[in-house]
LUMVEXVO-882744 format. One record per residue (C-alpha): residue in one letter; x, y, z. Coordinates in Angstrom, 3 decimals. Example, Ala and Ser with C-alpha at 12.3 -4.5 7.8 and 13.67 -1.06 7.14 Angstrom:
2
aa, xx, yy, zz
a, 12.300, -4.500, 7.800 .
s, 13.670, -1.060, 7.140 .
END
This chain:
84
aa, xx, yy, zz
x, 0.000, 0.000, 0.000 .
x, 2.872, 2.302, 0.708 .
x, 4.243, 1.844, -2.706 .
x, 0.836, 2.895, -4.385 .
x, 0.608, 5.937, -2.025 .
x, 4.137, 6.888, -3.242 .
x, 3.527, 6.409, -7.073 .
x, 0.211, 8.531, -6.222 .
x, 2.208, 11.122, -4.249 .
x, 4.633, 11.391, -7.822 .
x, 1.814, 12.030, -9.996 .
x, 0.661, 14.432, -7.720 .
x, 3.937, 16.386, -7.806 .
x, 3.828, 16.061, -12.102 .
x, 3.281, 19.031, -13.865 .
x, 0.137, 19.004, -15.671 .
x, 0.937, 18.296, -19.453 .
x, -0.156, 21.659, -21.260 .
x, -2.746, 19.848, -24.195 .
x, -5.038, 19.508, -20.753 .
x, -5.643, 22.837, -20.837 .
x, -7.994, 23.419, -23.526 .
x, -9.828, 19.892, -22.692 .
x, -13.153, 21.149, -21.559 .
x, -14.141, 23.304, -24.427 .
x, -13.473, 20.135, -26.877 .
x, -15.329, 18.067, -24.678 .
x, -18.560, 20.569, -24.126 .
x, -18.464, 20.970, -28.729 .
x, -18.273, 17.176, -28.713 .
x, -21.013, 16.790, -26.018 .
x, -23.212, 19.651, -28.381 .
x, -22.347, 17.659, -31.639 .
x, -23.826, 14.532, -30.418 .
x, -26.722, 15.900, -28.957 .
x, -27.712, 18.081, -32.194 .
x, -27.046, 14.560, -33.973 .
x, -29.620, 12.560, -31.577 .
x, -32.191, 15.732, -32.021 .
x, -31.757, 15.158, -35.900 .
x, -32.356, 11.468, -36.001 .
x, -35.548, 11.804, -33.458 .
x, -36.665, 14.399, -36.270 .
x, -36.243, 11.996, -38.821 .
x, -37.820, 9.615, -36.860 .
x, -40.825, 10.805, -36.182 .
x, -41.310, 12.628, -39.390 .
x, -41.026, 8.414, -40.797 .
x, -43.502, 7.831, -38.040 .
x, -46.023, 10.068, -38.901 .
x, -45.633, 9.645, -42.838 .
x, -46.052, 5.883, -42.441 .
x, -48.939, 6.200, -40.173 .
x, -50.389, 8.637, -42.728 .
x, -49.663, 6.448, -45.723 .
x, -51.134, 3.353, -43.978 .
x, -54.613, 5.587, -42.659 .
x, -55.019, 6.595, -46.746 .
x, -54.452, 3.716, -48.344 .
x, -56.284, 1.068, -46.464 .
x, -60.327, 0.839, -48.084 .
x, -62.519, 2.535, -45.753 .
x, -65.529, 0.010, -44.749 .
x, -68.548, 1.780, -46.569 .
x, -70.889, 2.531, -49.601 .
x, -68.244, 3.940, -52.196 .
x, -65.645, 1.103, -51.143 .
x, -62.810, 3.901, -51.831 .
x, -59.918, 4.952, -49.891 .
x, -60.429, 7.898, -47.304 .
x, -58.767, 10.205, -49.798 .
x, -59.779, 8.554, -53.053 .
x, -59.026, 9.676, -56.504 .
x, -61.746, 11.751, -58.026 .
x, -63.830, 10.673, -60.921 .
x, -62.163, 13.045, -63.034 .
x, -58.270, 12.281, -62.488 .
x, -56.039, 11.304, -65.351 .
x, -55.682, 8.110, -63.963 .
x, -59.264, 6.998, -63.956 .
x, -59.899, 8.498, -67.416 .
x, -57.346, 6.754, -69.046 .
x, -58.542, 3.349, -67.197 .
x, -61.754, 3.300, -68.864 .
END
């Protein structure tokens, strides 16, 4: 135990190295890059989220009379005039 309080006691007497001194501001702009990262990709998330819940809520037949999709194509769309 005395030898570990004696190489503790030498590192305690070390200078401190001089690239320590400009530590904490790289560490608080690497801290800010990775949380503006994890804010993008919960953006991105949700925005797939929300697109696939839309997709799935507009595409899926709607029980009912017309049998169409919630937002169906209108009688008069290119699509349905070139069908016929």
């Amino acid at each position: 135990m005395r030898h570990l309080d004696s190489v503790l006691a030498d590192i305690r007497d070390c200078p401190v190295p001089p690239e320590l001194d400009g530590i904490d501001e790289q560490v608080f702009t690497g801290m800010a890059q990775l949380r503006e990262r994890k804010t993008a990709v919960r953006s991105v998330a949700l925005a797939s989220a929300v697109a696939l819940l839309v997709g799935v809520w507009t595409g899926n037949p709607q029980p009912g009379p017309s049998g169409q999709t919630l937002l169906g194509v209108p009688a008069t769309a290119p699509s349905s005039l070139l069908a016929d």
